[in-house]
N, C-alpha and C positions, 0 to 999 in steps of 0.2 A: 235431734233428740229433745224430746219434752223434758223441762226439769218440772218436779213435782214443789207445789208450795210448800215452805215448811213449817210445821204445826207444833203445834205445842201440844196436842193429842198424841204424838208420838211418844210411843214406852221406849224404854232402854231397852235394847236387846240387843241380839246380835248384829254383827256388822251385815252393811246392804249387800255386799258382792256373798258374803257366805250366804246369807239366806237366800239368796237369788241360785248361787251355785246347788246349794240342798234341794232347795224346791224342783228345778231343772234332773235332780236324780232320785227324785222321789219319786215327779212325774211318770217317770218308769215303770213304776209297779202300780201307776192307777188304773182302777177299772170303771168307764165311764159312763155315765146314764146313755142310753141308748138313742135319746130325742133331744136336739138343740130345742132351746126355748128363745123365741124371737122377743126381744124388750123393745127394737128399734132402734131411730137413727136422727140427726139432727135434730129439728122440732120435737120430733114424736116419742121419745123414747120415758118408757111407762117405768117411772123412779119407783113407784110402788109397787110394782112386779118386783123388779130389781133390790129392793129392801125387804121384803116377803120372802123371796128363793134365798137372800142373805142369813139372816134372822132364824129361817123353820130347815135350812138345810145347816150349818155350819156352825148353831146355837153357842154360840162361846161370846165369853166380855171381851176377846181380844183376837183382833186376825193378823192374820202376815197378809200384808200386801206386796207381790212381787213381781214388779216392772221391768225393772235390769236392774243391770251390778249395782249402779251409783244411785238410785231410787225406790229401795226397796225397806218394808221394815216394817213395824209391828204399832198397832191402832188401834185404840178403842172400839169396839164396835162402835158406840154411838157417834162417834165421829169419821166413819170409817167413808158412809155418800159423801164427806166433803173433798174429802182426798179424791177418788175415783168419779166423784159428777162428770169435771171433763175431756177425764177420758174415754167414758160410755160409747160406744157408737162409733168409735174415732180408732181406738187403740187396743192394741192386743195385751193383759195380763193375768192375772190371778191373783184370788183369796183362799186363803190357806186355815183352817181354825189353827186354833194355839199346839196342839199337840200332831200338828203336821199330817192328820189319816183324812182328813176330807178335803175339799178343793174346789173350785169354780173356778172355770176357765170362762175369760169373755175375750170376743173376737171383735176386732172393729165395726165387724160388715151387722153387726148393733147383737147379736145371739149368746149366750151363752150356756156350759153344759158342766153341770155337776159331777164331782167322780167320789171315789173314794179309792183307799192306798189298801191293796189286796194282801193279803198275811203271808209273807212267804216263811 
């Protein structure tokens, strides 16, 4: 298990294992863009794709990043590629905007695919 380095861009929020568990049943009711988007893999993976879909999809000053129980938690946007740089391409998580209805899921295999949380 990767530990995540830890920042001093981290907000106070809720504990990692809750947001990790929320996120995990939120999941649930997203409904997901219908096209992976390919950013890449080791050498090649295009950060500025990856900041663009960040930025024009999720628009908020602050995201949930949620990796698992014990590394998950709430980031500045502006700070948010430091966190997530090494895991691009590598590892599976999500970004969450602050009020929990949008999301990006990214896959190791370097893809990732936008949703949002359906109004039940």
């Amino acid at each position: 298990m990767r530990k995540i380095r830890s920042s001093d861009q981290m907000e106070k929020s809720m504990d990692s294992r809750l947001l990790y568990i929320m996120a995990r049943r939120l999941s649930e009711t997203v409904v997901w863009d219908k096209e992976w988007i390919h950013f890449g893999t080791g050498q090649e993976i295009n950060l500025t794709l990856v900041t663009e879909v960040i930025n024009n999809f999720l628009m908020d000053d602050h995201l949930n990043f949620v990796y698992n129980r014990g590394n998950s938690g709430s980031y500045q946007t502006k700070a948010i590629m430091g966190v997530i740089s090494d895991l691009l391409g590598k590892d599976t998580f999500q970004l969450w905007n602050s009020s929990m209805d949008k999301v990006i899921k990214f896959q190791s295999m370097g893809v990732l695919l936008p949703g949002r949380r359906q109004n039940i």
